[in-house]
C-alpha positions in Angstrom: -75.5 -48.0 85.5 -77.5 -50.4 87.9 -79.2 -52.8 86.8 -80.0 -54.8 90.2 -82.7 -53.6 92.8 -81.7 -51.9 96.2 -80.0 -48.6 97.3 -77.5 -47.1 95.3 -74.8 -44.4 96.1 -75.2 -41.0 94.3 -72.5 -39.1 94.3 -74.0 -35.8 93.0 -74.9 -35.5 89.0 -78.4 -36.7 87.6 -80.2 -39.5 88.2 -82.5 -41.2 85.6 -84.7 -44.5 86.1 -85.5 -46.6 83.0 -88.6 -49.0 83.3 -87.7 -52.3 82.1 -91.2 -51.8 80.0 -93.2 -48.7 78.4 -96.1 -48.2 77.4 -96.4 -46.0 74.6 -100.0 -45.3 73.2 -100.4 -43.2 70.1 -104.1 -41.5 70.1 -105.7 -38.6 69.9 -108.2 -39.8 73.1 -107.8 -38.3 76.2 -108.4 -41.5 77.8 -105.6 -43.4 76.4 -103.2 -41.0 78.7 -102.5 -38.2 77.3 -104.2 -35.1 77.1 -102.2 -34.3 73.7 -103.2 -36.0 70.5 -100.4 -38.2 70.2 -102.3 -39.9 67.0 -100.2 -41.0 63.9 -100.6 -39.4 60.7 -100.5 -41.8 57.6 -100.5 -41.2 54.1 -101.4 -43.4 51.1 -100.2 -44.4 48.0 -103.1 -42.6 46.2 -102.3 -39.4 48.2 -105.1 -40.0 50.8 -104.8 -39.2 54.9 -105.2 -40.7 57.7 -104.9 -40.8 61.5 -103.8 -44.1 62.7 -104.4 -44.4 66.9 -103.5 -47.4 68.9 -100.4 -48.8 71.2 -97.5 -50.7 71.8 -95.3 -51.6 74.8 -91.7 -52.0 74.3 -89.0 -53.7 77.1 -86.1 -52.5 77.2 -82.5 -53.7 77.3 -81.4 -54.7 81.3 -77.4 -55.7 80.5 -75.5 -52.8 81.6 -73.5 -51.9 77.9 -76.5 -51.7 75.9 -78.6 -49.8 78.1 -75.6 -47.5 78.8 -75.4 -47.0 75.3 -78.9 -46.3 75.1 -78.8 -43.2 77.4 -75.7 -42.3 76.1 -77.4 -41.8 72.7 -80.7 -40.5 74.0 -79.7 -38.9 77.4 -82.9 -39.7 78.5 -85.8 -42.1 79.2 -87.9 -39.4 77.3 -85.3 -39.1 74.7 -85.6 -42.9 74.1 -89.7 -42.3 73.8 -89.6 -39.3 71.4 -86.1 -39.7 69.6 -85.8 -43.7 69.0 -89.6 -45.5 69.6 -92.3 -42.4 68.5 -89.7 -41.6 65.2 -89.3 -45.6 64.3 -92.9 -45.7 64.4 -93.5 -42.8 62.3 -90.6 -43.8 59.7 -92.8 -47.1 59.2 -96.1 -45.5 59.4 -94.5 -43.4 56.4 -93.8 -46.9 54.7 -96.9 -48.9 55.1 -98.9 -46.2 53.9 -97.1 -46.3 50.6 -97.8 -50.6 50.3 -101.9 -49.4 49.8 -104.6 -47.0 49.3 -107.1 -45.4 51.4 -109.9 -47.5 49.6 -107.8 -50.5 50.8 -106.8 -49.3 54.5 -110.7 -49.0 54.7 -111.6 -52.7 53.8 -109.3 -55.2 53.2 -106.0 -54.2 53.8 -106.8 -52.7 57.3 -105.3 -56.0 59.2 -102.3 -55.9 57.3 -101.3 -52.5 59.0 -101.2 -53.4 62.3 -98.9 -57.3 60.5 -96.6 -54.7 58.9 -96.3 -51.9 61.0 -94.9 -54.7 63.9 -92.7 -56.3 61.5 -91.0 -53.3 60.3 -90.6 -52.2 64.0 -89.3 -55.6 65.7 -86.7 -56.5 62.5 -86.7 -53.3 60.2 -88.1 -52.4 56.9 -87.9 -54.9 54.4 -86.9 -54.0 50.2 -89.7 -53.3 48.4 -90.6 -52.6 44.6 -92.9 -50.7 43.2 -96.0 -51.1 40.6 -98.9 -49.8 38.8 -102.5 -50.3 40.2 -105.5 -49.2 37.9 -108.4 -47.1 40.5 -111.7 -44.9 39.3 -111.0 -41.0 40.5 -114.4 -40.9 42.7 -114.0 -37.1 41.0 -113.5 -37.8 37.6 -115.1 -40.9 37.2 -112.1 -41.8 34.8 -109.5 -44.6 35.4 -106.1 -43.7 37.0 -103.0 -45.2 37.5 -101.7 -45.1 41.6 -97.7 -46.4 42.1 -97.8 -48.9 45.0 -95.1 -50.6 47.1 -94.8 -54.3 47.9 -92.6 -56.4 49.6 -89.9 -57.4 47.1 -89.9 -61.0 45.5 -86.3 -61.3 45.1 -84.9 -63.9 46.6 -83.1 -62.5 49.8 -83.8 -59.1 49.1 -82.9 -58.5 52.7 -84.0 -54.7 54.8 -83.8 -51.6 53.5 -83.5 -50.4 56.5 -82.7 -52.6 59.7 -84.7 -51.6 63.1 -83.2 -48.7 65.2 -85.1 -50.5 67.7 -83.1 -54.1 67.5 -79.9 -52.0 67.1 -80.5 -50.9 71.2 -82.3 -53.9 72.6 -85.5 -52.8 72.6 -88.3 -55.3 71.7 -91.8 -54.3 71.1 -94.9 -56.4 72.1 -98.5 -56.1 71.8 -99.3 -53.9 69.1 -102.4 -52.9 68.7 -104.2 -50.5 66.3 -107.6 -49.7 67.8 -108.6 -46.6 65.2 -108.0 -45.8 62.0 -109.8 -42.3 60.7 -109.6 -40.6 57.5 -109.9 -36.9 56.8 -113.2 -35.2 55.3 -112.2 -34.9 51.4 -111.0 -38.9 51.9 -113.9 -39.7 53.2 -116.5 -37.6 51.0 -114.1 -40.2 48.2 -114.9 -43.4 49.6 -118.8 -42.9 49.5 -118.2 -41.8 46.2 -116.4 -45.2 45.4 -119.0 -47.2 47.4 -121.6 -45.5 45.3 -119.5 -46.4 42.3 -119.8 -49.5 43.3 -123.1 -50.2 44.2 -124.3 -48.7 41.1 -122.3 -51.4 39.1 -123.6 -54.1 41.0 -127.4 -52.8 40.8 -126.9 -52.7 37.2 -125.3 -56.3 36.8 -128.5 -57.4 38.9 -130.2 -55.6 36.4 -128.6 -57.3 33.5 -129.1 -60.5 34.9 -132.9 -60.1 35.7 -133.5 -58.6 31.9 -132.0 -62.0 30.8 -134.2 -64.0 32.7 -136.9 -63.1 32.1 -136.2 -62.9 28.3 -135.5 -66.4 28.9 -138.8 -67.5 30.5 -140.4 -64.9 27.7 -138.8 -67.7 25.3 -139.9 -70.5 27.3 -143.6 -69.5 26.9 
C-alpha cells in the first residue's frame, strides 16, 4: 500500500488506485454522470414511495492500516462504492423514511431528510421509538392511525447501529438532496389531501364570514 506520490515497483499482481475523494451522485439524470438511474428509492411510514436524487463526496482514509483494511474488505475501489457507501446510504434512506410520511417529505419535513440522512451516515443510526400519528385516508376520507419513528428521548439512548462508514475512515461531506419525486398513486394522494384541505379552510372562511355578518345584522 502507498500512500505517498511518485513511482512505485510492481512486481506483477493487480494494481488499484484509490482517490483520496469520490464523488458519488445518486440520480436518475443523465447529467449528473451516469447514464443509469442511480436514484434512491424511499419509503414512508404511511406506506408511500419515493425517489430521492442528489449527492455526496466522501474522502477516504490515507494511513496505510485502514485503507489496507478497506480493500481487504472490499477488494476494490468499486467494491468500496457499491458494497460500503451506495448500501450505507440505502440502509438510512430505509430509516428516515420510516421518521415521516409522504404528506410530510412533501412540505415540512423535506429539510430534515437531507439533516438526518448525513447524520446517520457520518456517526450511524441513532435509537429510535415508535408512535401513533392520526392522518385522513385521501381514499376513504376516514381517520387512520400511521406508526412513526423518532429519535429516542432516553437519556443516552446511544446508535442502533454505528456508521460502517466511520468504522473504515471514511468521512462524507457535502450532502446534498437536489430532488425528491413521488410515484403516480402518491401523488394522485396528496392533491387529494391538499383538496382536503383547502376545502376545510374555504369552509372556516365561510364560517367566519356567516358570523360577521350576523354580527353587523345585529348591529343594525
Amino acid at each position: 500500500v502507498y500512500t505517498e506520490p511518485g513511482s512505485k515497483l510492481r512486481l506483477g499482481g493487480d494494481a488499484f488506485r484509490y482517490y483520496q475523494v469520490i464523488r458519488l451522485n445518486f440520480s436518475k439524470s443523465p447529467k449528473k454522470g451516469s447514464t443509469a438511474d442511480e436514484s434512491l428509492p424511499i419509503r414512508f411510514a404511511d406506506s408511500g414511495h419515493g425517489i430521492l436524487s442528489g449527492s455526496c463526496s466522501f474522502r477516504l482514509p490515507t494511513d496505510r492500516e485502514t485503507l489496507l483494511r478497506l480493500h481487504q474488505t472490499y477488494k476494490t475501489p468499486a467494491g468500496v462504492i457499491q458494497s460500503l457507501i451506495r448500501n450505507t446510504i440505502e440502509n438510512d434512506v430505509n430509516m428516515v423514511g420510516a421518521m415521516m410520511t409522504a404528506r410530510e417529505a412533501s412540505q415540512c419535513k423535506r429539510p430534515e431528510i437531507t439533516k438526518y440522512l448525513y447524520e446517520f451516515l457520518k456517526d450511524g443510526v441513532p435509537n429510535t421509538e415508535s408512535f401513533e400519528q392520526k392522518t385522513i385516508d385521501p381514499i376513504t376520507k376516514t381517520e387512520v392511525k400511521v406508526q412513526l419513528a423518532k429519535l429516542s428521548t432516553k437519556k443516552d439512548s446511544g446508535l442502533a447501529a454505528p456508521s460502517p462508514l466511520k468504522d473504515f475512515g471514511v468521512t462524507p461531506f457535502g450532502f446534498s438532496i437536489d430532488g425528491l419525486a413521488f410515484d403516480e398513486k402518491v401523488k394522485s394522494q396528496l392533491a387529494e389531501l391538499q383538496k382536503i384541505d383547502m376545502d376545510v379552510q374555504k369552509s372556516i372562511l365561510t364560517s367566519h364570514k356567516a358570523k360577521q355578518d350576523a354580527q353587523t345584522a345585529i348591529r343594525r
